[in-house]
N, C-alpha and C positions, 0 to 999 in steps of 0.2 A: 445507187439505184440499180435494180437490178432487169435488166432484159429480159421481154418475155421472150426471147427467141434461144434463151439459156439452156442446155439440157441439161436434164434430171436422172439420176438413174428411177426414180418413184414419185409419181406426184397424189396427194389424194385432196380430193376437191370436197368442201366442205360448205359451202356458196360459190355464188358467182364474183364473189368479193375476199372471200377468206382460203385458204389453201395450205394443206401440209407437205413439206417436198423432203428428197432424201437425195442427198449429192456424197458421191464419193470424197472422201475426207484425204488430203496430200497431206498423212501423217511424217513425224519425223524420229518419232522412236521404233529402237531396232525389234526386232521379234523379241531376241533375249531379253530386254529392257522390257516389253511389254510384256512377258512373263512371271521379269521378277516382281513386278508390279502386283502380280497377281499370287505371290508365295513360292512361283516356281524357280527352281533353278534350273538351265538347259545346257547341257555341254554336247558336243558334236562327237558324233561317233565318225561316221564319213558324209561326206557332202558332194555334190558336185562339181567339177571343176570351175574355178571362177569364183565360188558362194564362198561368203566368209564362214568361218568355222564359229562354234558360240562355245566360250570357256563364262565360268564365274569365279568368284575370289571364294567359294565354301571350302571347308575343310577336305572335302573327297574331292577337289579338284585334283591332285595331284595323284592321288589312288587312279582315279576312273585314266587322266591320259597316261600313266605306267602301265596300266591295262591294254590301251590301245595300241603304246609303242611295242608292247610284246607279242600282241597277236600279228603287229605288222611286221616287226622284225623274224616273227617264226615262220610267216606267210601262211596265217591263220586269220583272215583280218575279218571272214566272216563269221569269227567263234568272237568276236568283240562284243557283240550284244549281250551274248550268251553268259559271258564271263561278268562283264557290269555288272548284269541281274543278279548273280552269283556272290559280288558283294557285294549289294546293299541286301542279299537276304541273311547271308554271314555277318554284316553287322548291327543290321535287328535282332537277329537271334543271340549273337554274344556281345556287343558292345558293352561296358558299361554306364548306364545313361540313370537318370535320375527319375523317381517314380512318377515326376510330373511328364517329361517327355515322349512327346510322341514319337512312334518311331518313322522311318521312313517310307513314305508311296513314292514308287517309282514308277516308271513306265519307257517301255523304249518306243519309238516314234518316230514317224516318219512326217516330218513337213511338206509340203506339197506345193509348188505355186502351177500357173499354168500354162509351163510350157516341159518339155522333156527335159532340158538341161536347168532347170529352177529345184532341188530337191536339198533334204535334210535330215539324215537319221542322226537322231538326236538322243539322248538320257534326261526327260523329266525328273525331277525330282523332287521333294517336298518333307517338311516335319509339319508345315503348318496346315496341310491337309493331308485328308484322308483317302484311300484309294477311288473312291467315287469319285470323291471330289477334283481329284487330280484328272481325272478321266474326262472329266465334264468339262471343267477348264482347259486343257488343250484341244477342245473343240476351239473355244475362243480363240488361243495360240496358232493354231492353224488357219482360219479365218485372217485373221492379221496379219500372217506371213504372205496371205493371196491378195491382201492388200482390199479386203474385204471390207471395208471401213466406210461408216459413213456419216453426216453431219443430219441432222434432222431438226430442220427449223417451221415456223409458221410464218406462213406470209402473207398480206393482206394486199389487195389493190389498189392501185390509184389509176384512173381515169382521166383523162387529157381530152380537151377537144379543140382541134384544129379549127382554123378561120374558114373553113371550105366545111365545116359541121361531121366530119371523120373523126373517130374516138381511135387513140391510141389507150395501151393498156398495157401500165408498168406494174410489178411488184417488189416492192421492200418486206424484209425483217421487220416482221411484228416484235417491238419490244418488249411487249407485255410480256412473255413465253420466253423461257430458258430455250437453248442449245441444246441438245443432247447427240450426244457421240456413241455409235451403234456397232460390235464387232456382232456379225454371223453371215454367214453365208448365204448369198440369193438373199438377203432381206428385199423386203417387200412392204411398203405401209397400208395397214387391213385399220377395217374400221375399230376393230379391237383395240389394236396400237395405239392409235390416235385417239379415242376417249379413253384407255387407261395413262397415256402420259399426259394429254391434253385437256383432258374430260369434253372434247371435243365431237360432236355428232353434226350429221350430213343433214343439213338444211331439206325441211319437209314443202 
């Protein structure tokens, strides 16, 4: 059962008895994980001290950190990006790749969380989307890295009434209603939200 003395990052009230709320989610996959989820691949160009580095098991893994050991060994380490870019545009343009495959969207990147020493330049990358595409989704990737995450359930009341004739007022998870799991930033539940996932509207 759930406390009504519980915060919310968003609650949006639909009656006196029914309620939408939005609680930050204690996810447990990593950004890269939550990327590749999404088609991306992300390998770390430099990071902050402390922050784990993100590698993948793709074919340019080993190109892209060769790259990076060389800018670092020549004490070039801010031509790292530069250089990346440089191959994956060398092998779109020469690779030999088969008439069905797409070529690569890349993108260099900076992750962000929120504080000064929380950061992430990073090499998105992708065959399975397109450069829009790729652009659009590491809105989400970044989002997730800030830990932007949230649960969006529906909750209905229950009402108690004490021997002294005082109502207390609890809410549970309406079973009726799926869960949904939300990445963006600053979300907020609008009445929009709520009657396109819910088809839910604010009691007249």
């Amino acid at each position: 059962m759930l406390k009504e003395s519980k915060e919310y990052e968003s609650v949006f009230t639909i009656s006196p008895s029914v309620r939408v709320v939005a609680e930050l989610h204690q996810w447990t996959a990593t950004t890269d994980n939550f990327a590749n989820g999404l088609g991306i691949h992300l390998t770390t160009i430099q990071c902050a001290r402390g922050m784990s580095a993100y590698t993948t098991d793709s074919e340019h893994e080993n190109a892209i950190q060769t790259i990076i050991g060389k800018c670092l060994y020549d004490g070039q380490f801010a031509k790292a990006s530069i250089m990346v870019s440089q191959y994956f545009d060398n092998y779109n343009k020469y690779a030999h790749r088969s008439p069905n495959d797409k070529p690569y969207a890349y993108l260099v990147y900076e992750l962000k969380g929120y504080s000064q020493g929380e950061w992430n330049q990073v090499v998105a990358y992708s065959n399975e989307l397109d450069q829009a595409e790729l652009e659009s989704s590491m809105k989400l990737v970044d989002a997730w890295y800030k830990g932007e995450v949230y649960l969006v359930n529906v909750q209905k009341a229950k009402v108690y009434t004490a021997d002294d004739g005082s109502q207390i007022t609890d809410w549970d998870y309406d079973d009726g209603y799926s869960c949904f799991e939300v990445v963006e930033q600053f979300f907020t539940l609008t009445a929009d939200y709520v009657y396109d996932t819910f088809g839910l509207e604010v009691a007249m």
